[in-house]
DSSP file (Angstrom, degrees, kcal/mol; ACC not computed):
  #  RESIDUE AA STRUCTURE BP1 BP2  ACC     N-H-->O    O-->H-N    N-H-->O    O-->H-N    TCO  KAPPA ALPHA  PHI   PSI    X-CA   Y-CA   Z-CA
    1    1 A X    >>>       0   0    0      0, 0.0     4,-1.7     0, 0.0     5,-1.6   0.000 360.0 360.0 360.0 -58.1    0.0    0.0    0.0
    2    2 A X  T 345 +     0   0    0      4,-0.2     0, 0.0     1,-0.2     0, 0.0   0.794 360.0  40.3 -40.5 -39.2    2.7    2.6    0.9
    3    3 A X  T 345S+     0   0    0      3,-0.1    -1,-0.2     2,-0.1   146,-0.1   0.585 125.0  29.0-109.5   0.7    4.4    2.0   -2.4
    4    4 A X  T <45S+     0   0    0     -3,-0.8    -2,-0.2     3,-0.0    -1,-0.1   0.758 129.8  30.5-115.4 -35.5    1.9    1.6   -4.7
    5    5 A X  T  <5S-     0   0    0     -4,-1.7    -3,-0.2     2,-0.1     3,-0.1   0.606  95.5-119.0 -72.9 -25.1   -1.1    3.9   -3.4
    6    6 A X      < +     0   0    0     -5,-1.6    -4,-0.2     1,-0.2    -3,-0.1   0.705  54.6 163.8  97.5   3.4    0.9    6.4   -1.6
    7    7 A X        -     0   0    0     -6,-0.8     2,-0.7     1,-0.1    -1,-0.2  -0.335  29.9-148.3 -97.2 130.7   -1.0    5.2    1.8
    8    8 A X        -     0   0    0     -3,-0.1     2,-0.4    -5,-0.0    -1,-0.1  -0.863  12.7-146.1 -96.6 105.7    1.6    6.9    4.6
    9    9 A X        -     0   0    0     -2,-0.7     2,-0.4     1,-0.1    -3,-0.0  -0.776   7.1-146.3-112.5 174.7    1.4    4.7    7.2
   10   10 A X        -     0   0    0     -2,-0.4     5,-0.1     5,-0.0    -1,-0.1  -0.844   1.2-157.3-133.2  69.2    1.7    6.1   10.8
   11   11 A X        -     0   0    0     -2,-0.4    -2,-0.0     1,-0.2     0, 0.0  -0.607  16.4-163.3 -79.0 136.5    3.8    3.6   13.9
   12   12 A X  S >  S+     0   0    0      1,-0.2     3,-1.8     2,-0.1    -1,-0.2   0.670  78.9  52.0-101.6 -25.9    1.9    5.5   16.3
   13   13 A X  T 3  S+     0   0    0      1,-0.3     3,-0.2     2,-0.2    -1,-0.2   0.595  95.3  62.9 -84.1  10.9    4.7    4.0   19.2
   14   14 A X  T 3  S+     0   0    0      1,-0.2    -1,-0.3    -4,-0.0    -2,-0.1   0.221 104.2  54.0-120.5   0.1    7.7    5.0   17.3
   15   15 A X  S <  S+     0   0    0     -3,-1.8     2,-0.3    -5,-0.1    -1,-0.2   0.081  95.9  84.2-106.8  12.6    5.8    8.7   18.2
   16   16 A X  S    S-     0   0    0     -3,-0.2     2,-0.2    -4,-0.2    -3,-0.0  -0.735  84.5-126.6-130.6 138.0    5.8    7.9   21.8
   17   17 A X        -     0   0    0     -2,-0.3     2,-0.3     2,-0.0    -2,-0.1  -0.575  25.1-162.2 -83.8-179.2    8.8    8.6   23.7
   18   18 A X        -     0   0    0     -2,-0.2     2,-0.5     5,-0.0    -2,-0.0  -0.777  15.3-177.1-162.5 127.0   10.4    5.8   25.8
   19   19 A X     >  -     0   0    0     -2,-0.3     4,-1.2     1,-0.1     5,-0.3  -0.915  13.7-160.0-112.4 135.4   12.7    5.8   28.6
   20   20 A X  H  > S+     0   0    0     -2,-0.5     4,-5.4     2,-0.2     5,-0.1   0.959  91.3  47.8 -84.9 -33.9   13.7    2.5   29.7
   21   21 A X  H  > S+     0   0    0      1,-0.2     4,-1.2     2,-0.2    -1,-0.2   0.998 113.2  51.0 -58.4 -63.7   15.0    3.9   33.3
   22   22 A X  H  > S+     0   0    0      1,-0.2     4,-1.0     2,-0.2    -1,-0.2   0.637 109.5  45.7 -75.1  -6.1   12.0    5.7   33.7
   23   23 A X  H >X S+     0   0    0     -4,-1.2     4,-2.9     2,-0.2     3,-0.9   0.901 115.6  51.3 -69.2 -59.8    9.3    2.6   32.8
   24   24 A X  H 3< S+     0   0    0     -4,-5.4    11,-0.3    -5,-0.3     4,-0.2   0.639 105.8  49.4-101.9  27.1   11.3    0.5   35.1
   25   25 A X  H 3X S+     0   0    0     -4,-1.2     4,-2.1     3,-0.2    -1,-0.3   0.806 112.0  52.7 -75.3 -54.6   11.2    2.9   37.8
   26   26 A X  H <X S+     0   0    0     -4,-1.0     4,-1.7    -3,-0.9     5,-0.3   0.882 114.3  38.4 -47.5 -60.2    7.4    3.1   37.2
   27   27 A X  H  <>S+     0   0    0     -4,-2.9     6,-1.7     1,-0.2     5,-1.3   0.853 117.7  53.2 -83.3 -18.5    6.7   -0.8   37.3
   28   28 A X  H  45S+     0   0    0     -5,-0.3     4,-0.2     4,-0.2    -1,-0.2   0.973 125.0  24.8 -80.6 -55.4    9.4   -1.1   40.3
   29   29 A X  H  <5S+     0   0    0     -4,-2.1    -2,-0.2     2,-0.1    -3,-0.2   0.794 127.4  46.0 -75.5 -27.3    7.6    1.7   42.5
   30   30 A X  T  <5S+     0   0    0     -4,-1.7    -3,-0.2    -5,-0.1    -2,-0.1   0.959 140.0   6.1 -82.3 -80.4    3.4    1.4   40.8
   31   31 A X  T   5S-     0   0    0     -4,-0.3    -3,-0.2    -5,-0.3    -2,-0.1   0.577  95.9-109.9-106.5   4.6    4.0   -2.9   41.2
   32   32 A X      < +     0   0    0     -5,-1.3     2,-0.4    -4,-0.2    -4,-0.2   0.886  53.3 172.0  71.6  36.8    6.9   -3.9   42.9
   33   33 A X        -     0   0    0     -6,-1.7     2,-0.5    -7,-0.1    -1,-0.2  -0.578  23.5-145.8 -73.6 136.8    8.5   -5.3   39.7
   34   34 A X        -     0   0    0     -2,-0.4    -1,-0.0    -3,-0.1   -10,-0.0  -0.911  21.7-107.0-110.8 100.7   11.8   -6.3   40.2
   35   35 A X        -     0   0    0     -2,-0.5     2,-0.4   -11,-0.3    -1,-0.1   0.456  26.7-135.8  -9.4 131.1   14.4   -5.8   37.1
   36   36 A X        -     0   0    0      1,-0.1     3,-0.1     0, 0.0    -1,-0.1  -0.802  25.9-110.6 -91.2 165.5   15.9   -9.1   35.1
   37   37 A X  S    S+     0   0    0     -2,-0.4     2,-0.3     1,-0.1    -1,-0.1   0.872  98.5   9.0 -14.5 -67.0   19.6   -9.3   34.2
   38   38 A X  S >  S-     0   0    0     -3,-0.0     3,-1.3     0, 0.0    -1,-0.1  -0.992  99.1 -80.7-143.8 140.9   19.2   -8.9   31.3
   39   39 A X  T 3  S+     0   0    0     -2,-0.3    27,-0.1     1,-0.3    -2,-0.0  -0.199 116.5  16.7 -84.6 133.2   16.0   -7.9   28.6
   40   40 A X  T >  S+     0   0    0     10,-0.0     3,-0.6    -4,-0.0    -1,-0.3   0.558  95.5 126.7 107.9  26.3   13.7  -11.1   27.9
   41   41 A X  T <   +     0   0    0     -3,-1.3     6,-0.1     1,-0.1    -2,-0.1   0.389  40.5  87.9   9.5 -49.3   15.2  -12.8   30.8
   42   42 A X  T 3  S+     0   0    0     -6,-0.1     2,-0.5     4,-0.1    -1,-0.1   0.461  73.2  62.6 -70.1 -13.6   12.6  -13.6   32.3
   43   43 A X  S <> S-     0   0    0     -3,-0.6     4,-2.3     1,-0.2     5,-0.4  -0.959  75.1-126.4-107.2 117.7   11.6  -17.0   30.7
   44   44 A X  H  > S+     0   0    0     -2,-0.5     4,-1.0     1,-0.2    -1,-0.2   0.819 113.7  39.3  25.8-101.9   13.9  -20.3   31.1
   45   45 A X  H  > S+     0   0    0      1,-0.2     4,-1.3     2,-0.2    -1,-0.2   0.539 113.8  49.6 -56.7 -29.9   13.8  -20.7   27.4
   46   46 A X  H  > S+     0   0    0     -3,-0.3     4,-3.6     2,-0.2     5,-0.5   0.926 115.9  45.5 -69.8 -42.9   14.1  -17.0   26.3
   47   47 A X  H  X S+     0   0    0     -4,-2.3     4,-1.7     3,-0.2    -2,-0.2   0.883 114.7  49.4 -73.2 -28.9   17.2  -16.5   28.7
   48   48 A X  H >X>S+     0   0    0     -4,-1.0     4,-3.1    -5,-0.4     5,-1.3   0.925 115.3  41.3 -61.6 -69.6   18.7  -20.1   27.4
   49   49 A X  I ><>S+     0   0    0     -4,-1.3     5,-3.4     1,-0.4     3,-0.9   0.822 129.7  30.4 -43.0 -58.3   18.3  -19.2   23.4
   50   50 A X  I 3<5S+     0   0    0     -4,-3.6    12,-0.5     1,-0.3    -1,-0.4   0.757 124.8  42.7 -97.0  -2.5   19.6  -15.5   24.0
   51   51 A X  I <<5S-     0   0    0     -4,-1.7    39,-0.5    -3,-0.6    38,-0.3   0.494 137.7  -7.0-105.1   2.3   21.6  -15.8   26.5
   52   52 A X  I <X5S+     0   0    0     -4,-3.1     4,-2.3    -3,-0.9     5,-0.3   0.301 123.8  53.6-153.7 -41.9   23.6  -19.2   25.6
   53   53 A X  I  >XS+     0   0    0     -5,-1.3     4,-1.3     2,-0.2     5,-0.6   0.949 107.5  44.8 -98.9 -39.4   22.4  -20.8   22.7
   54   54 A X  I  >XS+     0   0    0     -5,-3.4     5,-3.1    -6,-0.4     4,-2.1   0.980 117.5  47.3 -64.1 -49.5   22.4  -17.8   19.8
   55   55 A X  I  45S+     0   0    0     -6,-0.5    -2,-0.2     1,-0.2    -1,-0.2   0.927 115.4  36.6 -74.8 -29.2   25.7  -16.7   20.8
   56   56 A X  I  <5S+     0   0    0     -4,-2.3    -1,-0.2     2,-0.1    -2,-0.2   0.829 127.4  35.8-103.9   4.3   27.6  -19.5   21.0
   57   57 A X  I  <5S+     0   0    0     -4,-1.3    -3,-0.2    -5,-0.3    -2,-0.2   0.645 137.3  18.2 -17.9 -58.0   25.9  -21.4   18.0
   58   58 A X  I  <<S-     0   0    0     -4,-2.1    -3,-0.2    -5,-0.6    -4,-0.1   0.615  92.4-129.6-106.1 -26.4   25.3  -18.6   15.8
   59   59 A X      < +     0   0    0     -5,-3.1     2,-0.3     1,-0.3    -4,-0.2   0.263  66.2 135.9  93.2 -18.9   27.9  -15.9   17.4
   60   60 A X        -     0   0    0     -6,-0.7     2,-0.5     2,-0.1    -1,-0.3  -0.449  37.1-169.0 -89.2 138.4   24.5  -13.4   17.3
   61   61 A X    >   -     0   0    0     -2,-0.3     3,-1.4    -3,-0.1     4,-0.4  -0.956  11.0-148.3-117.8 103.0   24.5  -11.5   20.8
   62   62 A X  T 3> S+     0   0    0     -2,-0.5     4,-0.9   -12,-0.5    -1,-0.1   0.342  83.9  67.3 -83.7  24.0   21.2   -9.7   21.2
   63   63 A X  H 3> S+     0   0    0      2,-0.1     4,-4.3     3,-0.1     5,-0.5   0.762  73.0  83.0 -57.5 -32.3   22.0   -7.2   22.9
   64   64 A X  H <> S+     0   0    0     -3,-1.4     4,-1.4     1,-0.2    -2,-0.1   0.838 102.7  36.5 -47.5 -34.5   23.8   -5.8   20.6
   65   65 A X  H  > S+     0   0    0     -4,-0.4     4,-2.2     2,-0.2    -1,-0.2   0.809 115.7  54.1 -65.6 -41.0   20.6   -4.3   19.1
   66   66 A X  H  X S+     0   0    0     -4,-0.9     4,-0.8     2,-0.2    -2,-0.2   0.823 106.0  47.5 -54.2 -39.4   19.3   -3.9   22.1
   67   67 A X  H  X S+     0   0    0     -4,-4.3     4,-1.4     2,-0.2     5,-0.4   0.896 112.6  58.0 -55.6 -42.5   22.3   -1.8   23.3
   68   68 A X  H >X S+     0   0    0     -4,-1.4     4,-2.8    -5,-0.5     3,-0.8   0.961 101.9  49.5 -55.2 -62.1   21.8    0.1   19.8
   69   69 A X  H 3X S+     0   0    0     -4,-2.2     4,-0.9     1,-0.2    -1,-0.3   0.830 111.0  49.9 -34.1 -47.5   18.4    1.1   20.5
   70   70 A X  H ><>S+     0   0    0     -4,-0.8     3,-1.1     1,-0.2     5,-0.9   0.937 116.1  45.3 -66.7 -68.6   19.5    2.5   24.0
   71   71 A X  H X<5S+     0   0    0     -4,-1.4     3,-1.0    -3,-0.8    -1,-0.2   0.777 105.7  58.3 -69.0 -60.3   22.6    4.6   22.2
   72   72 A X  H 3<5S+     0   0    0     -4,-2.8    -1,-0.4    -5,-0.4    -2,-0.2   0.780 108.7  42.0 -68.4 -10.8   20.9    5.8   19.7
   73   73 A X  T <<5S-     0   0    0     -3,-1.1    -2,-0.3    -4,-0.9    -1,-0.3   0.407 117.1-103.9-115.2  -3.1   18.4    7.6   22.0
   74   74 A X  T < 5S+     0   0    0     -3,-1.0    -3,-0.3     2,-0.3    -2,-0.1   0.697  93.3 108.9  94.2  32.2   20.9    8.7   24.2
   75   75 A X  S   <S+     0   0    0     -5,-0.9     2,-0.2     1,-0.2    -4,-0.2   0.079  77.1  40.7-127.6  15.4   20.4    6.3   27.1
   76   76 A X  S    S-     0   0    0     -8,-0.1     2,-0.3    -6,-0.1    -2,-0.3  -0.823  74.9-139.2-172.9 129.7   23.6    4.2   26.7
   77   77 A X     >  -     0   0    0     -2,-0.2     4,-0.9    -3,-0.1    -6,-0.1  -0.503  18.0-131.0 -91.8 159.2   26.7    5.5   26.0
   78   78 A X  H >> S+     0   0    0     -2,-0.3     4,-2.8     2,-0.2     3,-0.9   0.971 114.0  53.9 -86.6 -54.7   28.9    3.2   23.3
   79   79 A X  H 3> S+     0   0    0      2,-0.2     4,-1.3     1,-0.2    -1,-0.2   0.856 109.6  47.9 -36.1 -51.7   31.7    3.2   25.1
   80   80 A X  H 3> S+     0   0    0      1,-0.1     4,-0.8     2,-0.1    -2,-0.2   0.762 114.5  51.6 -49.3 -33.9   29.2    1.7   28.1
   81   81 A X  H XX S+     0   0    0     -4,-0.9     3,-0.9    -3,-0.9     4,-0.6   0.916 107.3  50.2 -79.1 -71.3   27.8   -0.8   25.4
   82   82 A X  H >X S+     0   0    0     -4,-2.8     3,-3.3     1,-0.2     4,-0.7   0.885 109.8  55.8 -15.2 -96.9   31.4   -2.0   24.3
   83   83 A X  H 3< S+     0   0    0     -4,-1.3    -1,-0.2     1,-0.3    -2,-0.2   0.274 107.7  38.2   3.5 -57.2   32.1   -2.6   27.7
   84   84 A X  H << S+     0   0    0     -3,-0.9    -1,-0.3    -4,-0.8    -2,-0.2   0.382 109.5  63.5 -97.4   1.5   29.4   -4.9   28.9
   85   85 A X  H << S+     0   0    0     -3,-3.3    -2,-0.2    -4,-0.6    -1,-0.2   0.622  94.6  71.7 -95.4 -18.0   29.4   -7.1   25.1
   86   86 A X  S  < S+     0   0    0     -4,-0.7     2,-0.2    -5,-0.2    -2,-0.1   0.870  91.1  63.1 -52.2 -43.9   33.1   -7.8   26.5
   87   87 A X  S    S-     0   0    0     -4,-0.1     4,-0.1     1,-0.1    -3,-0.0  -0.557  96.9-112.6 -89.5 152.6   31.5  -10.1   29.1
   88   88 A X        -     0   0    0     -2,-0.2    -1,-0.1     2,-0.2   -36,-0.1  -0.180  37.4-114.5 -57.2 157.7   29.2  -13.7   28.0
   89   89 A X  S    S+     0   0    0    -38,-0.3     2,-0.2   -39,-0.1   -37,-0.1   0.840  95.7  29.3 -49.9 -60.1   25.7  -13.0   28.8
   90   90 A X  S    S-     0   0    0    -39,-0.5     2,-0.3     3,-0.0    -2,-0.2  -0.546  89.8-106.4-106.2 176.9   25.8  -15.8   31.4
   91   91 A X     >  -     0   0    0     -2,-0.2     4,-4.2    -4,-0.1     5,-0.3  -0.699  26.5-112.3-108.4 165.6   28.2  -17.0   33.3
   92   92 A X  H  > S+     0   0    0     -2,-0.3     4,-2.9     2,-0.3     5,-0.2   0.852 120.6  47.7 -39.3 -67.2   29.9  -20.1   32.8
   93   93 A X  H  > S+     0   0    0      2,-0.2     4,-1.8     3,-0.1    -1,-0.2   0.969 118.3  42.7 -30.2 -93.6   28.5  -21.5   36.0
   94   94 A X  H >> S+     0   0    0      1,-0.2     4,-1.5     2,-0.2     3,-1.1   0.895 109.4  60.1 -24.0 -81.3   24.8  -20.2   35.0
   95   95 A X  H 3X S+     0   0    0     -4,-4.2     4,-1.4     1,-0.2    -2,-0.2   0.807 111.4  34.3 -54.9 -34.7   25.2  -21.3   31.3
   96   96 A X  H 3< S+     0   0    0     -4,-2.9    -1,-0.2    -5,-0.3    -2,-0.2   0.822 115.7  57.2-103.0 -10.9   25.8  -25.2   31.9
   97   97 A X  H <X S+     0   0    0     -4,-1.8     4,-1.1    -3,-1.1    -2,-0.2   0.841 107.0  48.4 -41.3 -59.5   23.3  -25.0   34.9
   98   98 A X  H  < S+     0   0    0     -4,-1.5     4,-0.5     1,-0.2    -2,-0.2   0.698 117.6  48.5 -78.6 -23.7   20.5  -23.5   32.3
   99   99 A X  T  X S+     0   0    0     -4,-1.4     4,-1.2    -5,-0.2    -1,-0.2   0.603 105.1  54.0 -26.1 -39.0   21.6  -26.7   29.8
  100  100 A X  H  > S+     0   0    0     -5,-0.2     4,-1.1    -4,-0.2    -2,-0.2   0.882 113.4  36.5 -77.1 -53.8   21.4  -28.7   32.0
  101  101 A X  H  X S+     0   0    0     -4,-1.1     4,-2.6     1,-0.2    -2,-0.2   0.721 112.1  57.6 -85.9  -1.7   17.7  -27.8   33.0
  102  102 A X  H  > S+     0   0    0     -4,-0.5     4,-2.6     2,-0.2    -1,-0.2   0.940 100.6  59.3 -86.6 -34.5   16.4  -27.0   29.2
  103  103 A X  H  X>S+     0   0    0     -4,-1.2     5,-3.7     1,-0.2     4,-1.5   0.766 115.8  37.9 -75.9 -20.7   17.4  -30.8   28.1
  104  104 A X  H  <5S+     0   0    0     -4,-1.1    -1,-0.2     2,-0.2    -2,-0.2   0.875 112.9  49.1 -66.9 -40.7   15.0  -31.9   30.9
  105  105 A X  H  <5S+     0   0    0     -4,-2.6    -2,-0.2    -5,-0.1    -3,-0.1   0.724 116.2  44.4 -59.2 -19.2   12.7  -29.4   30.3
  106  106 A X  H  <5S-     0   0    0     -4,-2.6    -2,-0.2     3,-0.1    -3,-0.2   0.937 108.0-132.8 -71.5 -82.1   13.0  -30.7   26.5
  107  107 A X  T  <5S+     0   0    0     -4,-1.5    -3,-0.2     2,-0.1     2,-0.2   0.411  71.3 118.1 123.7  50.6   12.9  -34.4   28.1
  108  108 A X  S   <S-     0   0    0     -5,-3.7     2,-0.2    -6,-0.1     3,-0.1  -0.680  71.9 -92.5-125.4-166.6   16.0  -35.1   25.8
  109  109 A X     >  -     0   0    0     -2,-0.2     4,-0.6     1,-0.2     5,-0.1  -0.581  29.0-117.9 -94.5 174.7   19.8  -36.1   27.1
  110  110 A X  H >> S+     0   0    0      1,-0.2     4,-2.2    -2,-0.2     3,-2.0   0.985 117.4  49.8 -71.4 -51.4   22.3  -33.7   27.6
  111  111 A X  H 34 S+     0   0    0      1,-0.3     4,-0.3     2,-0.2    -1,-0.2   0.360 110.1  49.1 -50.3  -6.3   24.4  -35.4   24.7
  112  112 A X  H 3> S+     0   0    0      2,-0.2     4,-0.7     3,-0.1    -1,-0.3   0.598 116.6  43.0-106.2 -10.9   21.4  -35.4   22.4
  113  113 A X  H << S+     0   0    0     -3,-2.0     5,-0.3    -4,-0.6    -2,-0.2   0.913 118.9  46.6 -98.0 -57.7   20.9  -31.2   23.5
  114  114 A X  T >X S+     0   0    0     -4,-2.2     4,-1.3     1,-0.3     3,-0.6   0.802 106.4  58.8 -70.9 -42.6   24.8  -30.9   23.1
  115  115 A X  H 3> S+     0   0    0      1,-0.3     2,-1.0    -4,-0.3     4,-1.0   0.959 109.1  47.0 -64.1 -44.7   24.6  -33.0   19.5
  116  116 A X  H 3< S+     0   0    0     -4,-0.7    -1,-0.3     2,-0.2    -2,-0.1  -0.448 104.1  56.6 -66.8  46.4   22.4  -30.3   18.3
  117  117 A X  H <4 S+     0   0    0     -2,-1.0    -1,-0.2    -3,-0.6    -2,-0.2  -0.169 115.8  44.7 157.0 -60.9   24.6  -27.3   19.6
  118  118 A X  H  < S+     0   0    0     -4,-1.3    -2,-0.2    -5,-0.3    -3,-0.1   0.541  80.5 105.3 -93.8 -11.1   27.2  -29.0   17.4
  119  119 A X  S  < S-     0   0    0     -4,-1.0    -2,-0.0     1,-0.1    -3,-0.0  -0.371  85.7 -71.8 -74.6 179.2   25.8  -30.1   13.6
  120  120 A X        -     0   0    0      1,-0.1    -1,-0.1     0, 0.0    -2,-0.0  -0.153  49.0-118.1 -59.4 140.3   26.8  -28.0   10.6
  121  121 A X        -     0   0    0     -3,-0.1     2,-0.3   -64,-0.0    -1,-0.1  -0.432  32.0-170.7 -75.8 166.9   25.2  -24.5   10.3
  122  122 A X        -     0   0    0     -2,-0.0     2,-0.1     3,-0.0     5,-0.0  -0.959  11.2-151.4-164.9 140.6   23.1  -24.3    7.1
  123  123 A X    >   -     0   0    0     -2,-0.3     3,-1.6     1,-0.1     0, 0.0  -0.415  43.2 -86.3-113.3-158.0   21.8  -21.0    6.1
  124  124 A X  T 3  S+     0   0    0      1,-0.2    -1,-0.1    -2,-0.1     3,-0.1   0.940 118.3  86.4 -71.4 -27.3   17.9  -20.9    3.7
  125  125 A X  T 3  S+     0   0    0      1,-0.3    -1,-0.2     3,-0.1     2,-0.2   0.625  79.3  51.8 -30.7 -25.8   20.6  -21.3    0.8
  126  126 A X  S <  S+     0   0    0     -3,-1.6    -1,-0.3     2,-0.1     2,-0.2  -0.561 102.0  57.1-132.2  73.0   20.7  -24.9    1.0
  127  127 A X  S    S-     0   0    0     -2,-0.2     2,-0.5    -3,-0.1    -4,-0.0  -0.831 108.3 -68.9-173.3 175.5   17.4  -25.8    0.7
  128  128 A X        +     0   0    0     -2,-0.2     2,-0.1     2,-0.1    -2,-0.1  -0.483  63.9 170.8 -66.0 115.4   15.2  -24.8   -2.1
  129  129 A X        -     0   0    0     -2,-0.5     3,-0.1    -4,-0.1    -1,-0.0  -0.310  46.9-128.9 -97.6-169.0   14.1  -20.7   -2.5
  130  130 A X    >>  +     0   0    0     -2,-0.1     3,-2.2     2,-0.1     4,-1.0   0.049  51.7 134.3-123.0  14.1   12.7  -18.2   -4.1
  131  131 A X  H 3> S+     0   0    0      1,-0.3     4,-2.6     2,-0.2     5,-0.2   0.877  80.0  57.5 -68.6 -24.0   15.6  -15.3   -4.1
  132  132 A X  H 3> S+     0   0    0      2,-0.2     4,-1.7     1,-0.2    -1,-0.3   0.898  97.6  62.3 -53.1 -35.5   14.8  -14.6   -8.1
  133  133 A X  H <> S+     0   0    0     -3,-2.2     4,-2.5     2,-0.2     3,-0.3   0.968 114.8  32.8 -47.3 -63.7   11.1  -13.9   -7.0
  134  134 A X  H  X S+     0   0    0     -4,-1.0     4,-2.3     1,-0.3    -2,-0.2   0.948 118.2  52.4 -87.7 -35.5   12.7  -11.0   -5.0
  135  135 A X  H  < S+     0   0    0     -4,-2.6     5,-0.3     2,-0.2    -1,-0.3   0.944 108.6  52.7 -19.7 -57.2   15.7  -10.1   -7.4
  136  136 A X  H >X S+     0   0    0     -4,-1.7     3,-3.3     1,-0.3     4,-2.4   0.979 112.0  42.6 -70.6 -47.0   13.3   -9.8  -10.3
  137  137 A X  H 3X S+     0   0    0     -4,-2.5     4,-2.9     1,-0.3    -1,-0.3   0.763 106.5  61.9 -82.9  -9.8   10.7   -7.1   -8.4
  138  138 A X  H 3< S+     0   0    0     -4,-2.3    -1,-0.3     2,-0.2    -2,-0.2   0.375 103.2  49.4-100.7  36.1   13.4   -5.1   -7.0
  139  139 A X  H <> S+     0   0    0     -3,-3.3     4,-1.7    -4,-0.2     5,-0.4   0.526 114.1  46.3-100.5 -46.7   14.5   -4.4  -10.6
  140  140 A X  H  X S+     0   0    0     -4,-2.4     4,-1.7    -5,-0.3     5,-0.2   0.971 103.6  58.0 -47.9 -54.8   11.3   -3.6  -11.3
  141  141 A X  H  X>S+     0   0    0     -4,-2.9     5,-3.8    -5,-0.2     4,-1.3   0.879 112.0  43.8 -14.5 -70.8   11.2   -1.6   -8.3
  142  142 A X  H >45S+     0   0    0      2,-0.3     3,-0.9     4,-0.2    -2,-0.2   0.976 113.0  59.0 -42.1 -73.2   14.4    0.6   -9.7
  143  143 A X  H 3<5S+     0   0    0     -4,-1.7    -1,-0.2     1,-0.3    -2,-0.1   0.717 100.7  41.3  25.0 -95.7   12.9    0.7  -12.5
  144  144 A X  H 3<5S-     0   0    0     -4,-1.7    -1,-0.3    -5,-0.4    -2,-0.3   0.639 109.4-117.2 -84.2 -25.8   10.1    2.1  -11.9
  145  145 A X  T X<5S+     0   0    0     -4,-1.3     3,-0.6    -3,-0.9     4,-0.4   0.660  74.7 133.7 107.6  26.8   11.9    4.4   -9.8
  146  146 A X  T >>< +     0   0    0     -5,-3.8     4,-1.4     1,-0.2     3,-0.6   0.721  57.6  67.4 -75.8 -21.5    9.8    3.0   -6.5
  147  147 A X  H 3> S+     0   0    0     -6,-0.7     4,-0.9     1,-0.2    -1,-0.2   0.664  91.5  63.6 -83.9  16.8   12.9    2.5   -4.1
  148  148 A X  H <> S+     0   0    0     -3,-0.6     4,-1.2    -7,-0.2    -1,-0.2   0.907  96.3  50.5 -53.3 -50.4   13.1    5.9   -4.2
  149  149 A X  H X4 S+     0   0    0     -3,-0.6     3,-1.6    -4,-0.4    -2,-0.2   0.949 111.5  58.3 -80.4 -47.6    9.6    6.3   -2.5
  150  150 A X  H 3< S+     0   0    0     -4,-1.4    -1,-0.3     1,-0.2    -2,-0.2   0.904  93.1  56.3 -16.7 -65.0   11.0    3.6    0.3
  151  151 A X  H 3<        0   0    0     -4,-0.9    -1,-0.2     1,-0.2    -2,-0.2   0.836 360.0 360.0 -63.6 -24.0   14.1    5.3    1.6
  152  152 A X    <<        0   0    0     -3,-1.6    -1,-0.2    -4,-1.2    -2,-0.2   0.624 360.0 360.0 -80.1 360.0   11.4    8.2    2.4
């Protein structure tokens, strides 16, 4: 719709400010929420995947996006940012502890959690796609001189 009708559309939270201190200042004093470690924390499984299983599998550290967001809005310094990507998410300790409990909570072995951890990465490339589909319409796109009206 935006690129063919002109329809402007409108993220009405992306108009909103947000301060992350001052939200969790608000839920800490309003309900007596108490802070995780680290964002999405909160869950077992969320803390295993970002906190052990993307980074040392894949290498992807979310915070780093998360840090960005903070930086870019002047609520993390970069230098501050660096700093705390220096350190693992979990600690050692912590990390084979939360292994430990997700291959029960899977209600697999540790060596069958650990096999998985360890086959070959494989990216959508090796398996059948579509990337000509999206090649072909963003020459048309150009073209037609529509990624202009994107980038605005």
């Amino acid at each position: 719709m935006p690129y063919i009708k002109r329809i402007k559309v409108v993220k009405l939270l992306n108009l909103t400010p947000y301060i992350k201190k001052d939200a969790e200042d608000l839920l800490t004093r309003e309900y007596g929420w108490t802070p995780y470690p680290q964002k999405h924390f909160e869950s077992i499984m969320t803390k295993f995947i970002e906190g052990y299983w993307l980074p040392k599998r894949f290498g992807y550290d979310v915070r780093r996006p998360q840090f960005s967001s903070l930086i870019l809005t002047e609520q993390m310094t970069r230098d501050d940012a660096l700093k705390i990507l220096e350190t693992n998410p979990l600690s050692d300790k912590e990390a084979k502890e939360l292994f430990n409990q997700v291959a029960s909570m899977l209600e697999i072995s540790i060596d069958e959690l650990e096999s998985y951890l360890n086959i070959p990465l494989k990216t959508y490339k090796d398996y059948k796609h579509q990337d000509y589909l999206f090649d072909f319409g963003s020459k048309i796109m150009y073209k037609l001189k529509l990624d202009k009206l994107i980038r605005k």
